[in-house]
C-alpha positions as CSV (number, residue, x, y, z in Angstrom):
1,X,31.4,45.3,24.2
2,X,32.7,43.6,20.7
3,X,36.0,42.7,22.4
4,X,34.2,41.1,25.5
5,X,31.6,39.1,23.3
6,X,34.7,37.9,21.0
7,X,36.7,36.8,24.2
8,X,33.4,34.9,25.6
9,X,32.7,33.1,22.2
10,X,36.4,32.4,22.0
11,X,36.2,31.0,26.1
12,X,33.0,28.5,24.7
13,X,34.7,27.2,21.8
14,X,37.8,26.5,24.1
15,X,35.7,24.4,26.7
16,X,34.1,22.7,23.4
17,X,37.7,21.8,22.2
18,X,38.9,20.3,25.6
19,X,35.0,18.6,25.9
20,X,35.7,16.9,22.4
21,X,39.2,16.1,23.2
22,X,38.0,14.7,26.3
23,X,35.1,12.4,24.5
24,X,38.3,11.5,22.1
25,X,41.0,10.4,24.5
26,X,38.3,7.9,26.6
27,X,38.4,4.5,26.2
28,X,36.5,3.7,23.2
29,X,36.0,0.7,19.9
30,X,34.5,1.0,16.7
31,X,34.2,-1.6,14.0
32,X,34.1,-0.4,10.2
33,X,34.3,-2.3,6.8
34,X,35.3,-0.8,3.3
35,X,31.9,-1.6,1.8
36,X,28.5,-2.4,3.0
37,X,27.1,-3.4,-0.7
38,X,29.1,-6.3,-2.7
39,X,28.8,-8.1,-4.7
40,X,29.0,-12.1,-4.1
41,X,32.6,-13.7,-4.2
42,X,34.1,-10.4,-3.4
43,X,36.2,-9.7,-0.1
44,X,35.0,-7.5,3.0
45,X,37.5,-6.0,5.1
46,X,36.6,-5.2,8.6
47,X,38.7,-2.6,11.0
48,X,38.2,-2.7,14.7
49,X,40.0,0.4,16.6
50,X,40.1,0.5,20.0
51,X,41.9,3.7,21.9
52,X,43.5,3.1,25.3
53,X,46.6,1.9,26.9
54,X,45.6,-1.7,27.7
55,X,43.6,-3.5,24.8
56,X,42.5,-7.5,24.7
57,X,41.1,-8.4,21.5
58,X,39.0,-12.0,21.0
59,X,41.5,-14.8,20.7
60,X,39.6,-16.2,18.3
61,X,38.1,-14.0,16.1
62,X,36.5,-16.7,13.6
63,X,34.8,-18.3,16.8
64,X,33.3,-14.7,17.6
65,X,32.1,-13.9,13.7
66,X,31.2,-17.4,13.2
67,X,32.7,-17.7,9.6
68,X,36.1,-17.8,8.6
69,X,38.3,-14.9,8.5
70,X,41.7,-14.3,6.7
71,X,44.5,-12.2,6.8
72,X,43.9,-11.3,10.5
73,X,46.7,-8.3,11.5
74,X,46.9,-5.9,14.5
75,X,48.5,-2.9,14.7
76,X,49.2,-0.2,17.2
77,X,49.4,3.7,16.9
78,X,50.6,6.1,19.2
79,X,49.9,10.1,18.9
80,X,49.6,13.1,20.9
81,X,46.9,16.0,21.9
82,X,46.8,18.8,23.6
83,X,44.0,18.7,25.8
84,X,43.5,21.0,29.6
85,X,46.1,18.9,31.0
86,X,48.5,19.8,28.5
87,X,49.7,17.2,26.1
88,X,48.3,13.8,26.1
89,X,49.7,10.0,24.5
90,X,47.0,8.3,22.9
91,X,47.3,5.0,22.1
92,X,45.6,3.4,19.8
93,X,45.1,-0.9,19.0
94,X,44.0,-1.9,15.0
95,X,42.7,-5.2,14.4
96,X,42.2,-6.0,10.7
97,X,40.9,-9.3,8.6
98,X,38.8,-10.1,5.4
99,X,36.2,-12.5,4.6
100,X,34.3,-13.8,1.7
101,X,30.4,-13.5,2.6
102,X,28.4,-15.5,0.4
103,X,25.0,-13.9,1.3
104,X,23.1,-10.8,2.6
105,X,24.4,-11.3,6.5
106,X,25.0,-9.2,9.8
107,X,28.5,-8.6,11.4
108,X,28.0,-9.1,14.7
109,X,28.6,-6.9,17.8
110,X,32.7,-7.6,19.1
111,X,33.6,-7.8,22.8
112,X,37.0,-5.6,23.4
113,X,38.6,-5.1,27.0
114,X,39.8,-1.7,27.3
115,X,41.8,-1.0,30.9
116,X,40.3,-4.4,32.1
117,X,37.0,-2.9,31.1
118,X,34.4,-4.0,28.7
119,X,33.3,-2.5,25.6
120,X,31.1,-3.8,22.3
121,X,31.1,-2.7,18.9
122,X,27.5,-2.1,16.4
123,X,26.9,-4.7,14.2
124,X,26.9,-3.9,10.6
125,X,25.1,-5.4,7.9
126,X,26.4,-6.5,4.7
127,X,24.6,-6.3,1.5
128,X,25.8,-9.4,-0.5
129,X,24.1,-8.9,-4.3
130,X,24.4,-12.1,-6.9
131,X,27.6,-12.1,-9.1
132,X,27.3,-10.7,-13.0
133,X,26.8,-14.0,-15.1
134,X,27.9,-13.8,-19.0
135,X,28.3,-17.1,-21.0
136,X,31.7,-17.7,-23.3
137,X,31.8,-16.3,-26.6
138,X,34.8,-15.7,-29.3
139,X,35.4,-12.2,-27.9
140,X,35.4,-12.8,-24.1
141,X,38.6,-12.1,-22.0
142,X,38.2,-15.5,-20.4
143,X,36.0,-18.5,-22.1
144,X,35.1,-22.0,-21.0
145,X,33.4,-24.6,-22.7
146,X,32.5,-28.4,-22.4
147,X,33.8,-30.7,-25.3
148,X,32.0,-34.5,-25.5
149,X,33.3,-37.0,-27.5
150,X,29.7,-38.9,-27.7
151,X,25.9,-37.3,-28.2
152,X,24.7,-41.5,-27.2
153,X,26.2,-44.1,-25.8
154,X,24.9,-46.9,-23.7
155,X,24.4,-47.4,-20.4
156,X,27.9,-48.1,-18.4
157,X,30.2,-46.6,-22.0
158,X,33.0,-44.0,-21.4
159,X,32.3,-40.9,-22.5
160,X,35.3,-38.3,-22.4
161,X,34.5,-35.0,-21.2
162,X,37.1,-32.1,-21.5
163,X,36.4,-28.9,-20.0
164,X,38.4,-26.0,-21.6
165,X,39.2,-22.9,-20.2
166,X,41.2,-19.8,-22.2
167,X,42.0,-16.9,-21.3
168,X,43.6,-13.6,-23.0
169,X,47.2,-12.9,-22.6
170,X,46.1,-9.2,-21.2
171,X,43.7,-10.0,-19.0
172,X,44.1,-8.6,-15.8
173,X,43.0,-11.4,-13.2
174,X,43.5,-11.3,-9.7
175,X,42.3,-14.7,-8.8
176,X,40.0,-17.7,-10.5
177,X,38.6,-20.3,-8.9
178,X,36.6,-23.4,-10.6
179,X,33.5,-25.0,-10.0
180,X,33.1,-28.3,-11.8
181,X,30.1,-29.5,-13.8
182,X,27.5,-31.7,-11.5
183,X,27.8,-34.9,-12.8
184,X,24.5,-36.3,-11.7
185,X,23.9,-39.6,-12.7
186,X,27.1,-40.4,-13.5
187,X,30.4,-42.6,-12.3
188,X,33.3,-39.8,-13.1
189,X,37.1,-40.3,-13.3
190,X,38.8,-37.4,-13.2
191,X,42.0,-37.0,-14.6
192,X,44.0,-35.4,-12.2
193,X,46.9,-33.7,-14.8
194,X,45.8,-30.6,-16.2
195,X,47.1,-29.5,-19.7
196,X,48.3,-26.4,-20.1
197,X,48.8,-24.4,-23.0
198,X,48.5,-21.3,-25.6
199,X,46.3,-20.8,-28.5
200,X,46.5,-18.1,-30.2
201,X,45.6,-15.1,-28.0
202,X,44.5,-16.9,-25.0
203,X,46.7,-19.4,-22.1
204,X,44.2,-22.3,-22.1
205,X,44.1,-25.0,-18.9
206,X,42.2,-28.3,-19.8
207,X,40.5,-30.8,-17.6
208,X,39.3,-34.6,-18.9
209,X,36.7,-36.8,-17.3
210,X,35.7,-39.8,-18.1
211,X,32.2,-40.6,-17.4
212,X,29.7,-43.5,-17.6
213,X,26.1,-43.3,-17.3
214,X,24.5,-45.2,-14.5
215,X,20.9,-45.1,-16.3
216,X,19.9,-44.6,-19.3
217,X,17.5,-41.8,-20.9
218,X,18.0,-38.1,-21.5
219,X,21.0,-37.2,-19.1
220,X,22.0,-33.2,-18.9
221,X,26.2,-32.9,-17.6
222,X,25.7,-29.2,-16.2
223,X,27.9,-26.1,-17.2
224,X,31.4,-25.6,-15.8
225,X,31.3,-22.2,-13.7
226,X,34.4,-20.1,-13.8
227,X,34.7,-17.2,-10.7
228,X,36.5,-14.1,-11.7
229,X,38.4,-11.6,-9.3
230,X,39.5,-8.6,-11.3
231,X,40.7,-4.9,-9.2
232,X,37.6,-3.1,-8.3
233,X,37.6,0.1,-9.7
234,X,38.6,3.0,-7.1
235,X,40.0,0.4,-4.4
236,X,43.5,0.4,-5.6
237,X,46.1,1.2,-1.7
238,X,49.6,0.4,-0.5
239,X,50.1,-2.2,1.6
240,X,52.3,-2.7,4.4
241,X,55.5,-2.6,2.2
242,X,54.4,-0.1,-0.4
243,X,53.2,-2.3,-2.8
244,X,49.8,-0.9,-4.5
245,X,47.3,-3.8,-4.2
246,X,43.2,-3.9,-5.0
247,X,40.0,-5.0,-3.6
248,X,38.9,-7.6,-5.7
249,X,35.5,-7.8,-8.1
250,X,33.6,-11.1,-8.4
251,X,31.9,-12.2,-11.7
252,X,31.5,-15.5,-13.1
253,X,31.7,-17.0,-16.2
254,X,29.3,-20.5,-17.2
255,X,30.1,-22.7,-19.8
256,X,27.7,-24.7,-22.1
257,X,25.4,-27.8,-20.9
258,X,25.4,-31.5,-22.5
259,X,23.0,-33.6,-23.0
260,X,23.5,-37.6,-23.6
261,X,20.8,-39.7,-25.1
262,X,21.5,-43.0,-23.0
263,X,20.7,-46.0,-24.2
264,X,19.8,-49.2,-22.1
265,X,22.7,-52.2,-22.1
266,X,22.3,-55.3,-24.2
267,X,20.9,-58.2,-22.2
268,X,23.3,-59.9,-20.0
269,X,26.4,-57.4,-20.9
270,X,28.7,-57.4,-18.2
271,X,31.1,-55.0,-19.2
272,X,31.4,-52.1,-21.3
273,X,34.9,-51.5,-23.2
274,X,37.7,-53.6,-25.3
275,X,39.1,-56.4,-23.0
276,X,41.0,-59.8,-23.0
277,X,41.4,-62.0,-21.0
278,X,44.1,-64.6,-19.8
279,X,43.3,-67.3,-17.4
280,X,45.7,-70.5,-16.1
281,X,46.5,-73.3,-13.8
282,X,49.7,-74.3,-12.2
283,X,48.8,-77.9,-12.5
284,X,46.2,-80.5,-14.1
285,X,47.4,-83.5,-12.1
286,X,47.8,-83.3,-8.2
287,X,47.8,-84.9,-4.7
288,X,45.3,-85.2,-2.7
289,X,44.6,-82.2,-0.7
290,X,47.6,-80.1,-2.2
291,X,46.1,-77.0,-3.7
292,X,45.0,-76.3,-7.7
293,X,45.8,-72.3,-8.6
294,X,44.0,-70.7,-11.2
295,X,45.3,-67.0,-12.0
296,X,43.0,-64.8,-14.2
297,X,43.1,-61.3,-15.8
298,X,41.3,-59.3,-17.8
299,X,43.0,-55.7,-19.1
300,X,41.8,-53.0,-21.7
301,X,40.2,-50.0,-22.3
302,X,36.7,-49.3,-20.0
303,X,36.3,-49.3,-16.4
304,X,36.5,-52.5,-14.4
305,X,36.0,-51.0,-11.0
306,X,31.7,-51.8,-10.8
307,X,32.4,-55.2,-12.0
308,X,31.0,-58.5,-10.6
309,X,34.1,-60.5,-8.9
310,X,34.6,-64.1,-10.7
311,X,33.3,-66.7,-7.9
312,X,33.4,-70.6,-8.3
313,X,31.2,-72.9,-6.0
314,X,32.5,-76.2,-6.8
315,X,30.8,-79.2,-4.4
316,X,33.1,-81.1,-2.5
317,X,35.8,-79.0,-2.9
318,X,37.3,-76.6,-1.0
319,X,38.0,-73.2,-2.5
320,X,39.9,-70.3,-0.9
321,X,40.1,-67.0,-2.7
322,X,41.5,-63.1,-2.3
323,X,39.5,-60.0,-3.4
324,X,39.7,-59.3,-6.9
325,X,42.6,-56.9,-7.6
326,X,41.6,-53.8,-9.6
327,X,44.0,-51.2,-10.9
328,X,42.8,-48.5,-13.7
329,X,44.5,-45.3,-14.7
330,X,44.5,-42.8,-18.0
331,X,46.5,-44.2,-21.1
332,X,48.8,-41.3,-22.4
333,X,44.9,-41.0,-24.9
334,X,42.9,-39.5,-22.3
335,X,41.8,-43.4,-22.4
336,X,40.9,-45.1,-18.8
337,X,42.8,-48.4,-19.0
338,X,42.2,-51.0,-16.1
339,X,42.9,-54.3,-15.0
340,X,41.5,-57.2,-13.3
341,X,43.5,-59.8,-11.4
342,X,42.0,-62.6,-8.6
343,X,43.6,-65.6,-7.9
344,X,41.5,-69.2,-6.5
345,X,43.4,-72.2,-5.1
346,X,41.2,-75.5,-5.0
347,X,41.8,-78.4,-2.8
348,X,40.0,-81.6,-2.7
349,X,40.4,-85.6,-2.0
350,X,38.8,-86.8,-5.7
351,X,38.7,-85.2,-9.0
352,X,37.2,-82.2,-10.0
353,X,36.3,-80.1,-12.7
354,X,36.6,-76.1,-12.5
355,X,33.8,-75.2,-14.9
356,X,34.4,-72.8,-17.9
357,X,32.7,-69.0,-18.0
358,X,31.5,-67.0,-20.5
359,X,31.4,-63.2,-19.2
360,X,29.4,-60.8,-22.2
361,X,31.2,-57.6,-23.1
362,X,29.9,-54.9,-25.9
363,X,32.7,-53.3,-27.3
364,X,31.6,-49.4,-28.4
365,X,34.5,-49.4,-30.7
366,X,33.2,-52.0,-33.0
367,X,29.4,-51.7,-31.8
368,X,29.4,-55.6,-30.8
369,X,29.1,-58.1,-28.0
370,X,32.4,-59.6,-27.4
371,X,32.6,-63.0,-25.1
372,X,35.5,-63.6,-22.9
373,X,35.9,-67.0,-21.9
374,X,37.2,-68.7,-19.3
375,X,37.9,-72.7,-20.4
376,X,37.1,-75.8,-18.3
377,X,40.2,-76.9,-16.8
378,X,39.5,-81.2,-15.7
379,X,41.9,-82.0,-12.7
380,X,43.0,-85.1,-11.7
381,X,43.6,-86.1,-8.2
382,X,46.3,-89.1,-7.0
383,X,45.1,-91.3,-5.0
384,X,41.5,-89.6,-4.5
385,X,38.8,-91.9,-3.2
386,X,37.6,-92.2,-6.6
387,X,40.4,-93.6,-7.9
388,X,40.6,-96.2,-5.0
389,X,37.1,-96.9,-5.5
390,X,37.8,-97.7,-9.2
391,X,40.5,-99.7,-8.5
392,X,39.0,-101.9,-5.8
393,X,36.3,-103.0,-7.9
394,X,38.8,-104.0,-11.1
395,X,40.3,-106.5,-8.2
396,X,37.3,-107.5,-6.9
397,X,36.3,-108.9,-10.2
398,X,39.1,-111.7,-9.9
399,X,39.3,-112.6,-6.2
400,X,36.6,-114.8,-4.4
401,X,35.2,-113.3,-1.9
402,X,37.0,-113.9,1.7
403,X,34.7,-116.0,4.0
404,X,35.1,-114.7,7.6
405,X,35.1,-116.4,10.7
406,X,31.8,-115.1,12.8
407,X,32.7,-115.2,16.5
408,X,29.4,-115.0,18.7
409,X,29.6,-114.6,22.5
410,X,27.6,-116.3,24.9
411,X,25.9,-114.1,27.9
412,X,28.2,-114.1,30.2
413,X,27.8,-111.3,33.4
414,X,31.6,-110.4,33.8
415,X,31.9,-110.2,30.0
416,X,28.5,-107.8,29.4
417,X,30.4,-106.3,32.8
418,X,33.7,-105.3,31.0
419,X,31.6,-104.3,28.0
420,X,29.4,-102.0,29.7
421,X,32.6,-100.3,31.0
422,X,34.7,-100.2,28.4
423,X,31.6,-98.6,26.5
424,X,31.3,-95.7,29.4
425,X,35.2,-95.1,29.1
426,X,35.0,-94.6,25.5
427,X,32.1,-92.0,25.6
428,X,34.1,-90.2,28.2
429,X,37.0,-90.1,26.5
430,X,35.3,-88.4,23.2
431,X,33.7,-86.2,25.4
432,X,37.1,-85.1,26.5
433,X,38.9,-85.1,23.5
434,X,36.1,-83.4,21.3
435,X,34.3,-81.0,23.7
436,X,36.4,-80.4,27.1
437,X,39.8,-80.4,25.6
438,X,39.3,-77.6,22.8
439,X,38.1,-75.4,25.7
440,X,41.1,-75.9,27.9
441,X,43.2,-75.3,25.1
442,X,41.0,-72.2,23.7
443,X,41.0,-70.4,26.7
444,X,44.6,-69.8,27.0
445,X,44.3,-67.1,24.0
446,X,46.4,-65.1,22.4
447,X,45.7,-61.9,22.0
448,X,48.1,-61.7,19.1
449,X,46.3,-64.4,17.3
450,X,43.9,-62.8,14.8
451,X,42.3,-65.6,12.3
452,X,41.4,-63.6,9.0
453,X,45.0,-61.8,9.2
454,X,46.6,-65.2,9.9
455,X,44.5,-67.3,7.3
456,X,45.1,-64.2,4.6
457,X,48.8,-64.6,4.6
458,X,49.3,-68.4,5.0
459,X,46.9,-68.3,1.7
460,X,49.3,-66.2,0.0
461,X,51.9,-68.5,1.0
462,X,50.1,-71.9,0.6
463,X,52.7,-73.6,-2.0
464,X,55.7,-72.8,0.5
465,X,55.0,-76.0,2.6
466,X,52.8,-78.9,3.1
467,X,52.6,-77.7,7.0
468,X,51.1,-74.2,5.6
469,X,49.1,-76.0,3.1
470,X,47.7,-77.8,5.9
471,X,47.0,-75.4,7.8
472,X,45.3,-73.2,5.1
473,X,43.1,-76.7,5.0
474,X,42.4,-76.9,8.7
475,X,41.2,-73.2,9.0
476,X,38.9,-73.9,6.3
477,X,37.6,-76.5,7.7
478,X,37.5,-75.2,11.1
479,X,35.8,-71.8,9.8
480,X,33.0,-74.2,8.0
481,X,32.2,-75.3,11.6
482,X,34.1,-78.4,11.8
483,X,34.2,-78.6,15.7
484,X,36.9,-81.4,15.9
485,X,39.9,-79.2,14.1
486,X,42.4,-77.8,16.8
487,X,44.6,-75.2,15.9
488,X,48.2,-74.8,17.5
489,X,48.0,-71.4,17.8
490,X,51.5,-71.7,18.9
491,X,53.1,-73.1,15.9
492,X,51.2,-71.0,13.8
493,X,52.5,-68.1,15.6
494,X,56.1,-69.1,14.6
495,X,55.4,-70.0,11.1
496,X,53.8,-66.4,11.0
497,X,56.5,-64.9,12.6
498,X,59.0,-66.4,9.7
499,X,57.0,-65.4,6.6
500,X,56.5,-61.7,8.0
């Protein structure tokens, strides 16, 4: 009776075996991750297995998550069991990737085709808890810290700003990424070459700004944050190639705050910085209608980029200007260094006076207002109507005045006739010439014919030619709404065509 109740329990655990083996072998998917709890900055990896012959993971596996995933890698494994059939290939499919969830979220559920059929995986929820925060001190591994050169400045002053990380020689980082200061309230440069270095026990990396307040009061620059990936304890596998490699383990690292006591500007301060400035004209004396160009610069230390352009409005005269031309960069001080050039031609038939400018500068250096000046510049136009006008009443003086002989016709039908039709022919004939004309001619256009471009680059060329110089005029004139000016697109076209 022991030998037949030993055969029987031996018979059940048999059909259990080939029932399990059975459950095993059948299409199936799962999805796992090596750690539900993290904390945040840290990596999750995910593993989807899948067992049967014919698997069809998502194409797009970010689309499916809906988060960015790295890393992604499939695999395939093949093995053998012994099931009632005898022995049975098992093939299994491995998809792996990692992700960096910011927040408490929920994997969601995976769509795998198994043998044309359909399976899902479980979602699985992700515990994201908030990174270890410690501030810098003298015995950290890694420190950072926020260096000002000023405590008070004044509205629109540089202040330099250098953030400074170290870090000990024996640290064992896996990764560090850095979050910059908010700069709120603030115009920042950033200097884009990072100093690197060693002192003492630590590697140090340095970062300068230059920033200048925007308003003034009690301003705060926030701390520099500094993410840390070190191995996480326990985590440590070989890769692909054998190489041992590590989970990583978030924790950041926050630098010091600022605070600025900004003051409000000087009245009527248009810059902030150390400038000069050079200014010039090609010529005092000209002809009439041939273009005047004045050239000025300003260059030194401060930022130029907010600044007001120079503008002239001169009556009776036309003016034709660029953009102002403004370059800055770092000076081998950490200094921001900029320059200022715009160029004006004037054109006009009498003569003219391009009035001087005062433009108010405090200097932080020396604490002071500073005044850059632009002088008057008187120019003298030959044969300009004024001149004429002068003229003609010097000779005037000495000449008796010419007595005319007044011819008055009679009424006469055929004369008033001839009058009355000569009138009707020459109001026709303006008609045509000023309003009909212009339209035949404009609607032939050419789509190659672009104005601004066009009137930008004869401008730049204005002193090659009278043609171009009269052109430049006519354009003016014509963009002032100055209906009688016809422009041969044509010729302008091939004078184009030359200077490009």
């Amino acid at each position: 009776m022991v030998k037949g109740e030993k055969m029987k329990t031996l018979g059940r655990v048999i059909v259990f075996i080939i029932a399990l083996s059975s459950i095993v072998l059948s299409d199936s998917v799962v999805a796992s991750v090596d750690n539900r709890v993290i904390t945040a900055g840290e990596m999750v990896e995910v593993t989807i297995e899948a067992n049967g012959e014919n698997v069809e993971f998502p194409s797009d596996i970010s689309g499916v998550m809906g988060f960015d995933v790295e890393n992604i890698n499939s695999s395939k494994q093949s093995s053998y069991q012994w099931s009632s059939n005898g022995t049975v290939s098992i093939q299994k499919s491995i998809l792996k990737f990692y992700f960096y969830p910011s927040k408490s979220m929920i994997i969601p559920e995976v769509e795998v085709v198994i043998n044309s059929k359909k399976y899902k995986t479980k979602p699985i929820k992700i515990d994201v808890q908030k990174a270890v925060t410690t501030k810098s001190d003298n015995n950290s591994k890694i420190k950072v810290e926020l260096i000002s050169s000023k405590k008070s400045a004044v509205v629109g002053e540089g202040i330099d700003v250098t953030m400074k990380l170290s870090i000990q020689n024996n640290a064992n980082i896996m990764e560090i990424n850095y979050i910059k200061p908010t700069f709120d309230n603030f115009e920042v440069k950033e200097n884009k070459n990072i100093r690197k270095g060693r002192s003492g026990n630590y590697q140090t990396q340095i970062v300068n700004y230059t920033l200048y307040p925007k308003i003034d009061g009690n301003l705060t620059i926030s701390p520099a944050t500094i993410k840390i990936a070190t191995p996480k304890a326990g985590s440590a596998r070989r890769d692909f190639f054998g190489q041992m490699i590590s989970s990583p383990k978030w924790s950041q690292v926050v630098s010091n705050s600022i605070n600025i006591d900004v003051k409000p500007l000087p009245e009527d301060v248009m810059l902030i910085g150390s400038f000069k400035i050079k200014s010039s004209i090609d010529k005092n004396i000209v002809k009439v209608n041939k273009p005047v160009k004045l050239k000025i610069e300003i260059k030194g230390i401060g930022n130029l980029d907010s600044f007001e352009e120079i503008n002239y409005d001169i009556s009776d005269v036309n003016l034709f200007s660029d953009g102002a031309d403004i370059k800055s960069d770092f000076n081998s001080n950490g200094d921001v260094v900029s320059n200022y050039k715009k160029s004006f031609a004037f054109i006009a038939d009498r003569n003219f006076t391009i009035e001087a400018k005062e433009i108010k500068v405090y200097n932080p250096i020396i604490s002071k207002i500073e005044i850059l000046k632009i002088p008057e510049y008187k120019i003298t136009v030959e044969g300009s109507s004024a001149i004429l006008s002068s003229n003609s009443r010097v000779i005037s003086a000495n000449i008796k005045p010419e007595i005319k002989e007044v011819i008055i016709y009679k009424d006469n039908p055929i004369n008033m006739l001839y009058l009355l039709l000569a009138f009707i022919f020459g109001v026709i004939s303006v008609l045509f010439i000023n309003y009909i004309l212009p339209k035949i001619k404009n609607s032939k256009k050419d789509n190659s014919y672009n104005e601004d471009v066009v009137f930008k680059l004869l401008y730049a060329n204005i002193g090659k030619s009278a043609e171009i110089e009269k052109l430049v005029r006519d354009m003016y004139l014509k963009k002032a709404g100055d209906k009688s000016i016809i422009i041969d697109k044509k010729r302008v076209k091939e004078i184009v065509d030359k200077l490009r």
